[in-house]
Backbone as XML, in Angstrom:
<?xml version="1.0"?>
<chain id="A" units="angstrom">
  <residue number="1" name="UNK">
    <atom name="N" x="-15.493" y="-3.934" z="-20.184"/>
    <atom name="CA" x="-14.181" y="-4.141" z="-19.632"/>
    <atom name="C" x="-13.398" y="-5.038" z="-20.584"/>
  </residue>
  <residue number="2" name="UNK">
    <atom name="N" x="-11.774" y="-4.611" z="-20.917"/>
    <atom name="CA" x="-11.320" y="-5.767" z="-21.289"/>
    <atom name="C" x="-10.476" y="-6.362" z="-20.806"/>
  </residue>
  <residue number="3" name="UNK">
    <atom name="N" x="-10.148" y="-7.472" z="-20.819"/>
    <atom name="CA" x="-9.088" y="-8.627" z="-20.459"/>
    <atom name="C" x="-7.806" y="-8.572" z="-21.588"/>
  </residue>
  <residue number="4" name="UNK">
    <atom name="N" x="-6.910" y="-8.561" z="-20.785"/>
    <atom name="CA" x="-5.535" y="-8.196" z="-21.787"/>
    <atom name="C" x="-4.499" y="-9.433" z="-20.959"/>
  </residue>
  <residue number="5" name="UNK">
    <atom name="N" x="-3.637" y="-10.121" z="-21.812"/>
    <atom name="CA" x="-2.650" y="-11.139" z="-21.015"/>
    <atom name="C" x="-1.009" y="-10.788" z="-20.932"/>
  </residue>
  <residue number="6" name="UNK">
    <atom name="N" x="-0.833" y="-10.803" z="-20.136"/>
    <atom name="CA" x="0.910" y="-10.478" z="-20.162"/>
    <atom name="C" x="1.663" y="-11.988" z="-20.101"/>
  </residue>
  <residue number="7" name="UNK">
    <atom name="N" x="3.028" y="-11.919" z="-21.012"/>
    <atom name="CA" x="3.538" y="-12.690" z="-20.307"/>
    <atom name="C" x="4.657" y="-12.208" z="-19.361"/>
  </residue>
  <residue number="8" name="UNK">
    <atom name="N" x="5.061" y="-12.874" z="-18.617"/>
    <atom name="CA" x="6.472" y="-12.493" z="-17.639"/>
    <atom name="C" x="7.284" y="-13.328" z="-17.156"/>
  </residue>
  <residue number="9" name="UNK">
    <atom name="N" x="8.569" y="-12.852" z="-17.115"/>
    <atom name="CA" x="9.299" y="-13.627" z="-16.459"/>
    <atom name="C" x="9.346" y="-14.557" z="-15.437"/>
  </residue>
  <residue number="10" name="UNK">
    <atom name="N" x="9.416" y="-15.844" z="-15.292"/>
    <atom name="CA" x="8.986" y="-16.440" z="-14.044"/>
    <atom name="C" x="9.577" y="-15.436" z="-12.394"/>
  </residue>
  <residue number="11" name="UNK">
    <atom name="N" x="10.624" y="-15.402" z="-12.631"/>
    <atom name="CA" x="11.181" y="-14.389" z="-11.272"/>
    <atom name="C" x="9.920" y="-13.430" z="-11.196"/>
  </residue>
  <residue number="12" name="UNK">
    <atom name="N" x="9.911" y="-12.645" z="-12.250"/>
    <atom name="CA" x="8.912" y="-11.545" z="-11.770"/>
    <atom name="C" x="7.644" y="-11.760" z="-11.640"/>
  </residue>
  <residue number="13" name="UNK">
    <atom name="N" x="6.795" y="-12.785" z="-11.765"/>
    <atom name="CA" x="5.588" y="-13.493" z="-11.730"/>
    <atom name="C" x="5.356" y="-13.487" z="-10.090"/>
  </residue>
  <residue number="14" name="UNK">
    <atom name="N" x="6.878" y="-14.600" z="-9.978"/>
    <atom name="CA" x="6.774" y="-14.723" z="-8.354"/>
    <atom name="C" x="6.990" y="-13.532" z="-7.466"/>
  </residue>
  <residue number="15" name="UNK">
    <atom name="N" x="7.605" y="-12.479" z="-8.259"/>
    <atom name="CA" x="8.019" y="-11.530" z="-6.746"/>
    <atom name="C" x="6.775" y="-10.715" z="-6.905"/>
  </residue>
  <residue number="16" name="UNK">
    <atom name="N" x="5.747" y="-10.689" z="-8.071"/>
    <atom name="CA" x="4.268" y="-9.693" z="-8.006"/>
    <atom name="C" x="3.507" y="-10.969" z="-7.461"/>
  </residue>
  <residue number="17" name="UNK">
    <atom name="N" x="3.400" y="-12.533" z="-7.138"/>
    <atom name="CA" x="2.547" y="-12.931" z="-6.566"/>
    <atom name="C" x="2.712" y="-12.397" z="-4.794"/>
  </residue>
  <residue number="18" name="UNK">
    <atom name="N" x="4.306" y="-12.870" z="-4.560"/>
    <atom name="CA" x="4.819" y="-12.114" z="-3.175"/>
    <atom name="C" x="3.993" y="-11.118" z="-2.777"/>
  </residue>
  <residue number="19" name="UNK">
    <atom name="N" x="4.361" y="-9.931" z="-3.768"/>
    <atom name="CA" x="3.800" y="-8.220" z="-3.512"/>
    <atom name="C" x="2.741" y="-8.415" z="-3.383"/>
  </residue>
  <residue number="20" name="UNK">
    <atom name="N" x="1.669" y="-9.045" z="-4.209"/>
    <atom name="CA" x="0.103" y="-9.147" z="-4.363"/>
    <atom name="C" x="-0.230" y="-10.147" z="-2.389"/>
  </residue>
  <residue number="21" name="UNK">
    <atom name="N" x="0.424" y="-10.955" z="-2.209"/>
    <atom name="CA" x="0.317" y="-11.342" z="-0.784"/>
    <atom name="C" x="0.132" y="-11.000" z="0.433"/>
  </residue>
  <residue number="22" name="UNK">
    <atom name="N" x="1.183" y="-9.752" z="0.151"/>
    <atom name="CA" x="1.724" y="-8.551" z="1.434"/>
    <atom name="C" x="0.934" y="-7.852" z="1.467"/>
  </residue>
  <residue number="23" name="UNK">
    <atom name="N" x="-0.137" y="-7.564" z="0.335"/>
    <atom name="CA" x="-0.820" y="-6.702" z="0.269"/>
    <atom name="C" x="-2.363" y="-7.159" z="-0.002"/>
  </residue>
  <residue number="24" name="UNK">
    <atom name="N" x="-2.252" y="-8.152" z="0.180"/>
    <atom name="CA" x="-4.148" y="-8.721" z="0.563"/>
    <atom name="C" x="-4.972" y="-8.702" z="-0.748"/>
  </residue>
  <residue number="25" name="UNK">
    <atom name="N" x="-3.815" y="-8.361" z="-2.032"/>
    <atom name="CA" x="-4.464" y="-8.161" z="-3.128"/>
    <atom name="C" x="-4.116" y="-9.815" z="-4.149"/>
  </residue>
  <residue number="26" name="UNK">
    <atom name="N" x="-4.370" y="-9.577" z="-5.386"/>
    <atom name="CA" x="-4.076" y="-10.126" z="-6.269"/>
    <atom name="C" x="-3.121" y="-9.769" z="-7.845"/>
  </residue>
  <residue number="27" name="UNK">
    <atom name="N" x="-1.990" y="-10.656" z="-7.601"/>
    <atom name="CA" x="-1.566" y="-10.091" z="-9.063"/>
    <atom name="C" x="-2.052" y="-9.538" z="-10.082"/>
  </residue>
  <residue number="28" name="UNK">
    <atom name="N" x="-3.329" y="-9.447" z="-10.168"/>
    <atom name="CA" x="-4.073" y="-9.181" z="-11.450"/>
    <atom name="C" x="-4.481" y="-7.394" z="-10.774"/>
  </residue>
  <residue number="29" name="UNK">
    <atom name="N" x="-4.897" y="-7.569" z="-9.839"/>
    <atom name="CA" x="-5.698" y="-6.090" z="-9.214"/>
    <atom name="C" x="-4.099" y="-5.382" z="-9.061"/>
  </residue>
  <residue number="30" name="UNK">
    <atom name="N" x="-3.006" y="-5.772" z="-9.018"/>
    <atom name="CA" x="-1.816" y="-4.874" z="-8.639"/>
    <atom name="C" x="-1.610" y="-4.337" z="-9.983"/>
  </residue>
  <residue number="31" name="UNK">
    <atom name="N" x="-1.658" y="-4.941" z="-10.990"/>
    <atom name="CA" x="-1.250" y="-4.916" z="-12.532"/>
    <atom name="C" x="-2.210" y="-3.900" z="-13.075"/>
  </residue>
  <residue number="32" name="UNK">
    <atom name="N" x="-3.920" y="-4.501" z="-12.450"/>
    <atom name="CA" x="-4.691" y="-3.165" z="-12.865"/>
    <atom name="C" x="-4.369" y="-1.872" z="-12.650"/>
  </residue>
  <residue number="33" name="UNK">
    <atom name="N" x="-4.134" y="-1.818" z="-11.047"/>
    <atom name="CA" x="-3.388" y="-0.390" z="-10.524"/>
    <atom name="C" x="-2.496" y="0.249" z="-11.036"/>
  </residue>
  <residue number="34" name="UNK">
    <atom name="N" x="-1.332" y="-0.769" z="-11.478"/>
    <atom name="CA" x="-0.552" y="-0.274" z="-11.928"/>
    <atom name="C" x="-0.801" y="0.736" z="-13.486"/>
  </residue>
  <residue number="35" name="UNK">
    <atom name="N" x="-1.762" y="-0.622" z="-14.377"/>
    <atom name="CA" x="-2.305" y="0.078" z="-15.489"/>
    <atom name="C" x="-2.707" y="1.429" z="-15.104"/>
  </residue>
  <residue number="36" name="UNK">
    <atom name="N" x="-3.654" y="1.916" z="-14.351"/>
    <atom name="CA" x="-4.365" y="3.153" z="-13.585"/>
    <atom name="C" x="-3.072" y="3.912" z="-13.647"/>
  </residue>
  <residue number="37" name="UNK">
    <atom name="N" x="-2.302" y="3.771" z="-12.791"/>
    <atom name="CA" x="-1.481" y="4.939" z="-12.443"/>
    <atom name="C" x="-0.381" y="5.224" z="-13.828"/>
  </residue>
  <residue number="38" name="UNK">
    <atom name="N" x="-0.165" y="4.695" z="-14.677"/>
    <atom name="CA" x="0.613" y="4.990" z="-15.982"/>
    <atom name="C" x="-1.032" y="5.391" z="-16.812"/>
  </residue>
  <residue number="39" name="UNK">
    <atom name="N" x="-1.457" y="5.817" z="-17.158"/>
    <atom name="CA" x="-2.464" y="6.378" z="-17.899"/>
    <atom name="C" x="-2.741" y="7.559" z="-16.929"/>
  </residue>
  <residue number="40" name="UNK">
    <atom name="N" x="-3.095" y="7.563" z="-16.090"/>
    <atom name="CA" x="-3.479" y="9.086" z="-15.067"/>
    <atom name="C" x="-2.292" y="9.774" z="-15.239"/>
  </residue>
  <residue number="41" name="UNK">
    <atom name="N" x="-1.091" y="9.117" z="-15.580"/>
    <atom name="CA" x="0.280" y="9.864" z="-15.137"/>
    <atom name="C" x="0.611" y="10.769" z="-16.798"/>
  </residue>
  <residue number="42" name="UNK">
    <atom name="N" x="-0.178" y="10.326" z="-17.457"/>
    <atom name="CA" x="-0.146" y="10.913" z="-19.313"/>
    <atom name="C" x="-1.256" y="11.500" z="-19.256"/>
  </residue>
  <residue number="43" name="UNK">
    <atom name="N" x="-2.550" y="11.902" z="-18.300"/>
    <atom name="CA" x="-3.184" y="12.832" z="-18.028"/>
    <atom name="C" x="-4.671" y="11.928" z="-19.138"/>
  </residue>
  <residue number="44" name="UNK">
    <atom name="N" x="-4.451" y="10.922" z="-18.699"/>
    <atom name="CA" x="-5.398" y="9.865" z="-20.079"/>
    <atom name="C" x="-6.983" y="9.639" z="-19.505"/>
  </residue>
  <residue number="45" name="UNK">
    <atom name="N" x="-6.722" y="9.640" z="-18.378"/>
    <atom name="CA" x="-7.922" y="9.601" z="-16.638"/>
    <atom name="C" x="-8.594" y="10.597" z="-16.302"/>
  </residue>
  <residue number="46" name="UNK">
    <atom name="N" x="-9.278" y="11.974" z="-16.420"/>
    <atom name="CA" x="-9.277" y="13.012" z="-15.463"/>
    <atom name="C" x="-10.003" y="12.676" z="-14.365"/>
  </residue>
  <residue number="47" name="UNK">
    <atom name="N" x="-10.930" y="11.603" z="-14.186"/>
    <atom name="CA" x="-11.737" y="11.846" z="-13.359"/>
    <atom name="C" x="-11.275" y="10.579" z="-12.691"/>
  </residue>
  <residue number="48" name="UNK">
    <atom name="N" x="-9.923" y="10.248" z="-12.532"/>
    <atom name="CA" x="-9.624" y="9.327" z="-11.481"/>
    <atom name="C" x="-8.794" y="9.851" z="-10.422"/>
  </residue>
  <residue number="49" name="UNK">
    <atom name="N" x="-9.141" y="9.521" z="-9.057"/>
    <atom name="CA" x="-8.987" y="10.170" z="-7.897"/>
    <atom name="C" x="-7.152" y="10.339" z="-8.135"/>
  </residue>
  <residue number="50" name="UNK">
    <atom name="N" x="-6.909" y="10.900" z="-7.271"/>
    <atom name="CA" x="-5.285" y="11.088" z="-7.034"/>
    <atom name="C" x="-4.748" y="9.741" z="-6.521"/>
  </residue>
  <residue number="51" name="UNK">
    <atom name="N" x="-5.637" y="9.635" z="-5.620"/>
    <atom name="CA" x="-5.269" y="7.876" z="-4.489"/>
    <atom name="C" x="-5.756" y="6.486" z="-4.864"/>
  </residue>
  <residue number="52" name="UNK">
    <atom name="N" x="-7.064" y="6.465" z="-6.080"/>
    <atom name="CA" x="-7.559" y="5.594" z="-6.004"/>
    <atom name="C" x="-8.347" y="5.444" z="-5.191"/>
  </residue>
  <residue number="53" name="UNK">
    <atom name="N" x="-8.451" y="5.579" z="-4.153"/>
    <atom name="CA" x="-9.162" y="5.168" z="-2.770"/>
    <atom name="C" x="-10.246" y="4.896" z="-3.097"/>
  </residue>
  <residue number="54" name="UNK">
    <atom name="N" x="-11.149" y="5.998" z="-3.722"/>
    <atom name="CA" x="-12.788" y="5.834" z="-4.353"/>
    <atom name="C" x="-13.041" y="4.562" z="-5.148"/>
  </residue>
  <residue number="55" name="UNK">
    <atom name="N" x="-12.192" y="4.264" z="-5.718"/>
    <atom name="CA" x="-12.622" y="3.177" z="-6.541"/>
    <atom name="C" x="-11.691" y="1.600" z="-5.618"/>
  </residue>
  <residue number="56" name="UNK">
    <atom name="N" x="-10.974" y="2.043" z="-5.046"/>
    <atom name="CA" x="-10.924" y="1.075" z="-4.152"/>
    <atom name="C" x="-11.964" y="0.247" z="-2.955"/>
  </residue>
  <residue number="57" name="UNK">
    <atom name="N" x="-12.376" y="1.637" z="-2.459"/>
    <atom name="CA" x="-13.760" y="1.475" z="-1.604"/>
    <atom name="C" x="-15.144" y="0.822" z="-2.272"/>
  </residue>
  <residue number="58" name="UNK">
    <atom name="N" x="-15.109" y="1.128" z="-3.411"/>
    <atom name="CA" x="-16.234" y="0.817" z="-4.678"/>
    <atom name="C" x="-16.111" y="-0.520" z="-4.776"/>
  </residue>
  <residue number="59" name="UNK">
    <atom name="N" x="-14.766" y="-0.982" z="-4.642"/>
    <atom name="CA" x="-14.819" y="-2.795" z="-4.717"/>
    <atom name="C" x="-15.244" y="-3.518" z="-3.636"/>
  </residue>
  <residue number="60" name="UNK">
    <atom name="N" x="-16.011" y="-4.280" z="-3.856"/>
    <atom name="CA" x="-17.071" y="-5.161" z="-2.707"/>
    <atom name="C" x="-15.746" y="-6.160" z="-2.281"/>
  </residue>
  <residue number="61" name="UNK">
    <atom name="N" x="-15.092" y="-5.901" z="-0.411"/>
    <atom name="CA" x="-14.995" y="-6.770" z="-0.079"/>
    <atom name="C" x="-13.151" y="-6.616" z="0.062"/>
  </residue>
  <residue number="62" name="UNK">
    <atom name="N" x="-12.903" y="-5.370" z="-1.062"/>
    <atom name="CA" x="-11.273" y="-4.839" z="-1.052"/>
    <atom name="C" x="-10.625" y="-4.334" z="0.229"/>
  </residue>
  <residue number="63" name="UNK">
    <atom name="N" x="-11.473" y="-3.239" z="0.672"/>
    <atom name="CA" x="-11.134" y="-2.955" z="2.081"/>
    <atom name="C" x="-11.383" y="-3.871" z="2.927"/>
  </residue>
  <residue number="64" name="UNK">
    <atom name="N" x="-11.745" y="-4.601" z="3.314"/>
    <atom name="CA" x="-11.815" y="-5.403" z="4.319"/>
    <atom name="C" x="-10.748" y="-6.824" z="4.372"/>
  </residue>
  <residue number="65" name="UNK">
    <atom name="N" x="-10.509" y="-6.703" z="3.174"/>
    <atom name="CA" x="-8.929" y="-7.633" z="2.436"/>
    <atom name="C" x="-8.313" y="-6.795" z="2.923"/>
  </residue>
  <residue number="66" name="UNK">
    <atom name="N" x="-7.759" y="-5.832" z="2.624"/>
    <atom name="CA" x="-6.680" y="-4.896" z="2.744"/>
    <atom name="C" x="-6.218" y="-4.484" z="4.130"/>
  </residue>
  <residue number="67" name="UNK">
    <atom name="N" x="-7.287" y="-4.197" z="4.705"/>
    <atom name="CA" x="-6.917" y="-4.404" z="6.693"/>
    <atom name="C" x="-7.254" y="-5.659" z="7.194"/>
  </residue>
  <residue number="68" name="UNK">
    <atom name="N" x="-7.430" y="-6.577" z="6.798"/>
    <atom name="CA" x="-7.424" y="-7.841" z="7.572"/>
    <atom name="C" x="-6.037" y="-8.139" z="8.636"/>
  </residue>
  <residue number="69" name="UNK">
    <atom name="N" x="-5.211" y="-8.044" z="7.139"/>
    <atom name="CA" x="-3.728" y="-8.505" z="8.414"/>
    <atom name="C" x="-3.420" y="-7.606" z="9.483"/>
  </residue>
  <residue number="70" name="UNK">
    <atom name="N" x="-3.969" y="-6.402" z="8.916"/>
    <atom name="CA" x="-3.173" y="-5.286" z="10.310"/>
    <atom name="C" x="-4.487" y="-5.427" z="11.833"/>
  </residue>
  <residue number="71" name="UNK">
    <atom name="N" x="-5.734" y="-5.768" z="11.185"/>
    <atom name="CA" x="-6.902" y="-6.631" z="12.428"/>
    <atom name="C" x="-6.346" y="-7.510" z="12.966"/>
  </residue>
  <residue number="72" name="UNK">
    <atom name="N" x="-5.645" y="-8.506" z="12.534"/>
    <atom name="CA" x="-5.201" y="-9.866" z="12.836"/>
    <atom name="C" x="-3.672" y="-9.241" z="14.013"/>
  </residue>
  <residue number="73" name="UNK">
    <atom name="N" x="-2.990" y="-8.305" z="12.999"/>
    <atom name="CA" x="-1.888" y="-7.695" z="14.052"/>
    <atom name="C" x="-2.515" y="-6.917" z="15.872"/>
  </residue>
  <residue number="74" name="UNK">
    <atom name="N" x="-3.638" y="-6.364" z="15.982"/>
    <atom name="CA" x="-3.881" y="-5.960" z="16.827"/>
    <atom name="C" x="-4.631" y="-6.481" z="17.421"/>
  </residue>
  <residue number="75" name="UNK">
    <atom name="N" x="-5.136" y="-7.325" z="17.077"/>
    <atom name="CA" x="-6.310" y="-9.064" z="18.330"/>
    <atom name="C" x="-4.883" y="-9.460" z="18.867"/>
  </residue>
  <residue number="76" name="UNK">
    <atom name="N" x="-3.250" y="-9.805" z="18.267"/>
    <atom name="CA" x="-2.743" y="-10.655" z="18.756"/>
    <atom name="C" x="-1.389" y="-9.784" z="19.542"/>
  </residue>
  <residue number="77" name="UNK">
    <atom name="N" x="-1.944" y="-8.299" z="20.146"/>
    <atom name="CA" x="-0.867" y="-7.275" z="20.304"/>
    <atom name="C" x="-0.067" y="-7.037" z="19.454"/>
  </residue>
  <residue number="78" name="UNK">
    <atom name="N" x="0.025" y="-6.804" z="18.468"/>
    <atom name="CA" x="1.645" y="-7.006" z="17.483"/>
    <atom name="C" x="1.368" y="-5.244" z="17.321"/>
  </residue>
  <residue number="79" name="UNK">
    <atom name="N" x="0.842" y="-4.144" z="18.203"/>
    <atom name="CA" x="0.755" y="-2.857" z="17.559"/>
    <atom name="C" x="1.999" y="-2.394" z="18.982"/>
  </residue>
  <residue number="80" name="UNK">
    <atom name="N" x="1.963" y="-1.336" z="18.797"/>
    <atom name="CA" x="3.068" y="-0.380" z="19.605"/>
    <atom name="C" x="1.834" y="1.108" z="19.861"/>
  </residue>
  <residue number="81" name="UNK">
    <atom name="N" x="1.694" y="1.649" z="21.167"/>
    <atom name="CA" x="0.828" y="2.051" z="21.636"/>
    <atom name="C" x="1.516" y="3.809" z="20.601"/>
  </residue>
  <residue number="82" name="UNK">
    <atom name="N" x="0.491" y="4.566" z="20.410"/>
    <atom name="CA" x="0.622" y="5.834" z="19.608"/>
    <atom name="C" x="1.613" y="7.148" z="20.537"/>
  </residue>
  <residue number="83" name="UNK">
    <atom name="N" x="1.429" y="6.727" z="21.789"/>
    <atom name="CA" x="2.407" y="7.875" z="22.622"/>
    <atom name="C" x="3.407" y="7.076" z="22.991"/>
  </residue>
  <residue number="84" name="UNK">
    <atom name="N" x="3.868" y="6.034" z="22.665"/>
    <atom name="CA" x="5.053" y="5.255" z="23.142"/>
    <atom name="C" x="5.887" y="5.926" z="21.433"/>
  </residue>
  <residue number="85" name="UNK">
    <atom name="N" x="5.385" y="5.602" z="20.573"/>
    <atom name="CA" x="6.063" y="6.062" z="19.205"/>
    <atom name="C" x="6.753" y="7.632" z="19.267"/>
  </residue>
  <residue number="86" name="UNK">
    <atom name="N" x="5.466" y="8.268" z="19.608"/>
    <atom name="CA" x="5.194" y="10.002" z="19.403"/>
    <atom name="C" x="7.146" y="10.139" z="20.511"/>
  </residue>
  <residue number="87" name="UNK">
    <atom name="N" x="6.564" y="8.952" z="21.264"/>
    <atom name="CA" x="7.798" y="9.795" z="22.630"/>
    <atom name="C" x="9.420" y="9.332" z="22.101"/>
  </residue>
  <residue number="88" name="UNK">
    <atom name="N" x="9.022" y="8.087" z="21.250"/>
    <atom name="CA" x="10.853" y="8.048" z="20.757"/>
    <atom name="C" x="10.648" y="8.940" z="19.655"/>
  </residue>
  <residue number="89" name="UNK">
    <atom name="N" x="9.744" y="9.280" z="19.030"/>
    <atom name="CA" x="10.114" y="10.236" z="17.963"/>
    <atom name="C" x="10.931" y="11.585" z="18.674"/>
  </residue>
  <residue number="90" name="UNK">
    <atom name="N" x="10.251" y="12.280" z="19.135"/>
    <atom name="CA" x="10.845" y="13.040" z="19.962"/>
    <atom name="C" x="12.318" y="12.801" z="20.444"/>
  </residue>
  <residue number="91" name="UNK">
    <atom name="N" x="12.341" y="11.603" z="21.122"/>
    <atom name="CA" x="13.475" y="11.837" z="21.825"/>
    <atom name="C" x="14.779" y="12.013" z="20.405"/>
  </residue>
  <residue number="92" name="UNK">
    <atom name="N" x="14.136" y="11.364" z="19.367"/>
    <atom name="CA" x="14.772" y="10.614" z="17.939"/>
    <atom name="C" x="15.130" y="12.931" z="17.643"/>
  </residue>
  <residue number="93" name="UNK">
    <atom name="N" x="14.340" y="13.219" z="17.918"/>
    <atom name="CA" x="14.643" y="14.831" z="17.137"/>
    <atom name="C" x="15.128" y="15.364" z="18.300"/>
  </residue>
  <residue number="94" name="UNK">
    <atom name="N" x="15.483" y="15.058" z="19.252"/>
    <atom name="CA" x="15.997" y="16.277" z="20.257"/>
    <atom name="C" x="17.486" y="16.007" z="19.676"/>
  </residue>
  <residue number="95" name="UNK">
    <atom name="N" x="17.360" y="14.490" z="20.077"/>
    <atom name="CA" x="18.934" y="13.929" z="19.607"/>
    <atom name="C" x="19.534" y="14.602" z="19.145"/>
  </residue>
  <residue number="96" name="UNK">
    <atom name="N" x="19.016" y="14.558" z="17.385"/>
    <atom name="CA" x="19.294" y="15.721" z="16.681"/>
    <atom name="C" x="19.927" y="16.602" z="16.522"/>
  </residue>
  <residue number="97" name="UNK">
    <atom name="N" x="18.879" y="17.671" z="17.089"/>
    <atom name="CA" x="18.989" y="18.967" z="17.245"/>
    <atom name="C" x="19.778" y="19.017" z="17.710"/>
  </residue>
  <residue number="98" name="UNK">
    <atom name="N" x="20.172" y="18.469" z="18.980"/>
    <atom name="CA" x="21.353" y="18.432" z="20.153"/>
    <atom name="C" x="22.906" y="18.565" z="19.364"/>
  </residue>
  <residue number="99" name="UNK">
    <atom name="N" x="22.838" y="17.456" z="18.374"/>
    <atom name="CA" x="24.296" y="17.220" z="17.731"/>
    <atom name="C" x="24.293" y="18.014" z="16.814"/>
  </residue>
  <residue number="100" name="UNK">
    <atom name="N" x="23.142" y="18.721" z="16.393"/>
    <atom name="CA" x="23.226" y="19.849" z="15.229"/>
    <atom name="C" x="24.004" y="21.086" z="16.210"/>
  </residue>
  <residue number="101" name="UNK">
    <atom name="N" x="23.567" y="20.938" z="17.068"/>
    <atom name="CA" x="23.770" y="22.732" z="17.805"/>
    <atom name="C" x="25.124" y="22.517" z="18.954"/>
  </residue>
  <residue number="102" name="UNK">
    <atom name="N" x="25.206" y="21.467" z="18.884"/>
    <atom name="CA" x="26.891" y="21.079" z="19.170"/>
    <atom name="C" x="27.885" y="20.495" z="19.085"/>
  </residue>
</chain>
């Protein structure tokens, strides 16, 4: 493996520590990803998944970072029940349709 250093702008340091926060990750693992997805995208990868996911799962300890906060959201209710959604969706497309067809 190698270790490579960037420098960056202080603004942008802070808004990828932010991003890396929201997302249970680390500036360094977002930067890797990012590396990943500009090399797969020049066809440089073949045998890296479309999603990552595989090699996400492969990291000891990533998934369980990564849903922590949304665990923490549903011990303390913060979810919205799946047929309460499904039913404003709906009502969200009849709407719609309604003002489409008149």
């Amino acid at each position: 493996m190698v270790r490579i250093s960037v420098e960056l702008p202080d603004e942008v340091a802070e808004a990828l520590a932010r991003a890396a926060a929201s997302r249970s990750a680390t500036p360094e693992s977002i930067l890797a990803e990012a590396a990943h997805d500009i090399v797969a995208a020049h066809g440089e990868e073949a045998d890296r998944r479309d999603d990552g996911f595989g090699a996400f799962l492969a990291t000891p300890g990533a998934f369980d970072a990564y849903i922590a906060p949304a665990l923490d959201d549903v011990a303390a209710g913060r979810v919205v029940d799946h047929a309460e959604v499904f039913s404003e969706l709906d009502a969200i497309v009849a709407a719609a349709l309604a003002r489409k067809a008149g």
